[in-house]
C-alpha positions in Angstrom: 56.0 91.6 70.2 54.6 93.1 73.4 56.8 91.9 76.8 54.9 90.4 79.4 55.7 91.1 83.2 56.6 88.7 85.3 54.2 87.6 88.4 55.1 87.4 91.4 51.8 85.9 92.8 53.1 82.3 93.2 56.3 83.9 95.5 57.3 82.1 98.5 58.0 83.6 101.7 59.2 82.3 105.0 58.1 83.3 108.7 60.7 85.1 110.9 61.1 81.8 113.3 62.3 79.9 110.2 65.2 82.2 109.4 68.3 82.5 111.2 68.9 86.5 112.9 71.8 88.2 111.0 71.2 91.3 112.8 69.7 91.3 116.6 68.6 94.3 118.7 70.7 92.8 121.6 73.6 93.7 119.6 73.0 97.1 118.8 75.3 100.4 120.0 74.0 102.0 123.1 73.9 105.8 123.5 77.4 107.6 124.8 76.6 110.1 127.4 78.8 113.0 127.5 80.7 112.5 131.1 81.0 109.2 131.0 84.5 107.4 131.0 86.3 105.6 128.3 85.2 102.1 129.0 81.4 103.6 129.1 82.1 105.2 125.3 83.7 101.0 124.6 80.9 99.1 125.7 78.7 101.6 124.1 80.1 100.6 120.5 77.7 97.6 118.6 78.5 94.0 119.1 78.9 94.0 115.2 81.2 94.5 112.2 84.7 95.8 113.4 83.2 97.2 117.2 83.1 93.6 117.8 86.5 92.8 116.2 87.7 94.8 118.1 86.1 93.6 121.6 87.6 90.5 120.4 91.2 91.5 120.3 91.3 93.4 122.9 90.5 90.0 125.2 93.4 88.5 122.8 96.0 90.9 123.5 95.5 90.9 127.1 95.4 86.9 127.4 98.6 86.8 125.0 100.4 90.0 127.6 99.3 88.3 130.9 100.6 84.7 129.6 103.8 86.6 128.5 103.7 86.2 124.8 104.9 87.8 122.4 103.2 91.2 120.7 105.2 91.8 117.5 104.2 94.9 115.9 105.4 95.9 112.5 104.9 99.7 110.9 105.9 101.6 108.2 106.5 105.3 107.3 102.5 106.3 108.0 102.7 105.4 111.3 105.5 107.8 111.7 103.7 110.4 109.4 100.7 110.6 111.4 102.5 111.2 114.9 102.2 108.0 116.4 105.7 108.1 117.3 105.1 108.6 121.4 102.3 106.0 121.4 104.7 103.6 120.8 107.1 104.2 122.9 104.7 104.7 125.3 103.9 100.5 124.7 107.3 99.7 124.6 107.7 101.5 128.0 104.9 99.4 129.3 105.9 96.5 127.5 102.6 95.9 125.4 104.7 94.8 122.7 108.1 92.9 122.8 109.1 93.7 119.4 109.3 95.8 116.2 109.8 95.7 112.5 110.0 98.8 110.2 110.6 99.8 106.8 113.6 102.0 105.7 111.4 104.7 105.5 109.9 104.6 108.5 113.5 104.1 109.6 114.8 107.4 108.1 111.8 109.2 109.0 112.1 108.2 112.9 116.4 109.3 112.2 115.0 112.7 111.3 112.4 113.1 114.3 115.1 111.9 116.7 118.1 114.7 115.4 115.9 117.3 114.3 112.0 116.6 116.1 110.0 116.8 112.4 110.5 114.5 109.4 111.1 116.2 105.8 109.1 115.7 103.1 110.7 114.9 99.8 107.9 115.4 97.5 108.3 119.0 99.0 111.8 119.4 98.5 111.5 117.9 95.3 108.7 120.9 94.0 111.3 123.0 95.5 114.6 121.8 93.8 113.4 121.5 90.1 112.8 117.7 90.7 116.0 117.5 91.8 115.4 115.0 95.5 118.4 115.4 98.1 118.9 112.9 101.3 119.2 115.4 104.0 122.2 115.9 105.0 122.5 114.9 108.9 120.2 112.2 108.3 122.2 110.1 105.5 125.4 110.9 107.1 124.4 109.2 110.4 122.5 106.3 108.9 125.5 105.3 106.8 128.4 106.0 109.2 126.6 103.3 111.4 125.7 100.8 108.7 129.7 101.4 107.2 130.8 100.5 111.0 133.7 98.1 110.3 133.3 96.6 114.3 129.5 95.9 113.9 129.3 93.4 111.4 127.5 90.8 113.8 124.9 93.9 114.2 121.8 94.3 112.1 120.6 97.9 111.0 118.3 98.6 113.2 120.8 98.4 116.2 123.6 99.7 114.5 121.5 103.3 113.6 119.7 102.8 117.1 122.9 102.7 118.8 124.5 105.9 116.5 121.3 108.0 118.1 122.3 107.0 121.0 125.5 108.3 120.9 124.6 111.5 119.0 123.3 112.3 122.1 120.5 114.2 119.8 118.2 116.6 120.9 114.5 114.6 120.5 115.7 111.3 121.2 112.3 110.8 123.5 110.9 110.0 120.5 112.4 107.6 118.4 111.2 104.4 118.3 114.7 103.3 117.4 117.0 104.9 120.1 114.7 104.1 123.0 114.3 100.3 121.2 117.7 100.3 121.6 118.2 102.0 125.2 115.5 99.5 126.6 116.8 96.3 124.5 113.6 95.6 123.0 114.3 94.0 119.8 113.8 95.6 116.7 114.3 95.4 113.2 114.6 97.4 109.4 113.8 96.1 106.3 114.8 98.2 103.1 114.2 97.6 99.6 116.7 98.4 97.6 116.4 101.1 95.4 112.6 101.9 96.3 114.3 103.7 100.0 115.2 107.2 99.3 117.6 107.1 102.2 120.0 104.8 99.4 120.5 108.1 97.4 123.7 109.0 99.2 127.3 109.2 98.5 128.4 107.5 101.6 125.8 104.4 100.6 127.5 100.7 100.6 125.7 97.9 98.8 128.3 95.1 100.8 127.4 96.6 104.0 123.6 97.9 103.7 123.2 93.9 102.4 125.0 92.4 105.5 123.2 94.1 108.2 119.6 94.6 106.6 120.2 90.2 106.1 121.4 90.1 109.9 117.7 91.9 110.6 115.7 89.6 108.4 117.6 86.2 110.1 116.6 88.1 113.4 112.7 88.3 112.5 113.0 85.4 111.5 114.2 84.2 114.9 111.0 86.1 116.7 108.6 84.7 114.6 110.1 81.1 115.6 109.5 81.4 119.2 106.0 83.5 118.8 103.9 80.4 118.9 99.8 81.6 120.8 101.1 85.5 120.2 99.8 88.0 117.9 101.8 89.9 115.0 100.3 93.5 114.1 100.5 94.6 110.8 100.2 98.2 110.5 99.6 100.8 107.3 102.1 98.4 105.3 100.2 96.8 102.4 103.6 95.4 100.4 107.0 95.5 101.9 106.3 94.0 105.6 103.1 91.6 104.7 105.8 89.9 102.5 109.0 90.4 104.7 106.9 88.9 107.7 105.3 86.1 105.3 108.8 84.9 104.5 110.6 85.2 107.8 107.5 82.8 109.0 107.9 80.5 106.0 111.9 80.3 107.0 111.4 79.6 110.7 109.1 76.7 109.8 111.1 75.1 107.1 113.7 74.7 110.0 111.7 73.1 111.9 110.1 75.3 114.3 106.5 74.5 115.2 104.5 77.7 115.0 101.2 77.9 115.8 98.3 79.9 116.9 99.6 82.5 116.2 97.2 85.8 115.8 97.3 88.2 112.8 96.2 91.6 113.3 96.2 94.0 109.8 95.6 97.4 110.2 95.0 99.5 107.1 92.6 101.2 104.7 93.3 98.6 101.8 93.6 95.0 100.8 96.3 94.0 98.7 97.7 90.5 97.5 100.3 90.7 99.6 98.1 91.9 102.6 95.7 88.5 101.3 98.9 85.9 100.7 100.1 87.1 104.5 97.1 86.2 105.7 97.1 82.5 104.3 100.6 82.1 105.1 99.9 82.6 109.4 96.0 80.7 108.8 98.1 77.5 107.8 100.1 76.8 110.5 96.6 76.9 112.9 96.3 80.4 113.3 94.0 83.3 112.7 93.7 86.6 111.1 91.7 89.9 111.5 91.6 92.4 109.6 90.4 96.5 110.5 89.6 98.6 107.5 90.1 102.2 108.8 92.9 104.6 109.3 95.7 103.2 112.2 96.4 106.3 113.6 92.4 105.9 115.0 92.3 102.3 115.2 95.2 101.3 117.0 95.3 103.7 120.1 91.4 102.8 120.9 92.3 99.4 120.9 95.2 99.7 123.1 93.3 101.9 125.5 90.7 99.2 126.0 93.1 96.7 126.9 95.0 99.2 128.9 91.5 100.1 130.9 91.3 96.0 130.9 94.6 95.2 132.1 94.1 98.0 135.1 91.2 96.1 136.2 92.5 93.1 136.6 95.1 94.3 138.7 92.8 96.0 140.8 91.0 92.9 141.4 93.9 90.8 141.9 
């Protein structure tokens, strides 16, 4: 039986005033000439997709640091990876963001940068050591001397290994996020998971005590994330352990009582995961709002920063 094509003669078709623009010329990227400054190569960027997200926050995180909210950023061990380390202290420095939250890893990779000025790779030692994957030495030994502290128990980890740097008196200290947390008292806090942290493969390692400060740090988030009501929370790199740490310390602070709301949700990262998706529910119900840049942070983040740098100088100037 021979198939008959379908005709498309009777087709309707509308006129261009009868449809609404997705996608207007007005909008479009401009041309970047080389010579120009770095607001010239901003504004040059589309009015679309994530040029215009990002427009967007940068007018958020300058309205949420001139009304003296709060800019919690969280990170994990990519941030460290890719060098961002002085960035951020740079932000602390100028107080762009009032508070951190790490992993473990990102924890024992900034203990390493601060004592020895490079992180070390265990996949490498591993294809080195016939599988066999060693905590260095310095690193474990200083991480778990200040977590076994028996006069810091009202401490949580990431002050009790912020203040050990501190008094190693180490050679790179200028850039680690957690010794110059610490020497500026800008809160900040770890979050390990047990047995997925390699820096738990050590002889000196306490369940008791690792359990009792890493807790103190979670109560301590949770704390932040109570009073961070119009401020934004920046989710950076980590697709599973912080989208659910910061998910939960939110869902504790409210169950007490505290009214949190409009609070801003920035995720950073090159993937979507469930947990990345249930975080983002969890801040759009109590009233608030979520973005989220595809793309690699170590690009993202500093261009956004810069632009509300560049923004926050020119309303000084004017002032």
């Amino acid at each position: 039986m021979k198939r008959q094509a379908l005709s498309f003669q009777a087709i309707k078709t509308s006129a261009f005033l009868e449809r609404q623009p997705e996608v207007d010329e007005k909008n479009f990227s401009a041309p970047y000439h080389a010579g120009g400054s770095f607001m010239d190569f901003f504004y040059s960027l589309s009015n679309l997709g994530s040029s215009k997200n990002l427009c967007a926050l940068r007018d958020t995180l300058v309205q949420t640091h001139q009304q003296k909210k709060p800019i919690i950023l969280g990170l994990n061990e990519q941030a460290i990876e890719t060098g961002m380390s002085p960035f951020f202290i740079h932000l602390m420095e100028q107080r762009l963001i009032s508070s951190l939250a790490m992993t473990a890893q990102a924890m024992l990779q900034d203990v390493e940068i601060a004592l020895c000025g490079h992180t070390c790779s265990l996949q490498e030692h591993r294809e080195q050591s016939d599988n066999e994957v060693r905590l260095t030495t310095e690193a474990g030994a200083l991480i778990h001397g200040a977590i076994n502290q028996d006069d810091a128990s009202e401490l949580g980890l990431a002050q009790r290994v912020g203040q050990a740097l501190l008094n190693s008196e180490a050679s790179h200290l200028d850039h680690s996020l957690l010794a110059v947390a610490t020497r500026y008292h800008i809160p900040l806090t770890v979050h390990p998971a047990v047995g997925a942290d390699s820096f738990m493969l050590h002889p000196e390692a306490k369940g008791d005590a690792l359990g009792s400060c890493s807790f103190e740090d979670f109560r301590r988030l949770a704390a932040l994330l109570a009073q961070s009501s119009n401020g934004v929370v920046i989710n950076l790199a980590s697709s599973v352990i912080l989208p659910r740490i910061f998910s939960h310390a939110l869902d504790a602070a409210r169950n007490l009582g505290h009214d949190v709301s409009d609070l801003h949700l920035l995720m950073i990262d090159t993937t979507k995961t469930a947990s990345v998706k249930n975080m983002r529910h969890c801040f759009e119900t109590c009233s608030g709002q979520a973005t989220y840049l595809p793309g690699p942070s170590e690009v993202l983040l500093p261009l956004l920063f810069a632009s509300v740098l560049e923004a926050l100088n020119d309303a000084f100037d004017e002032c």
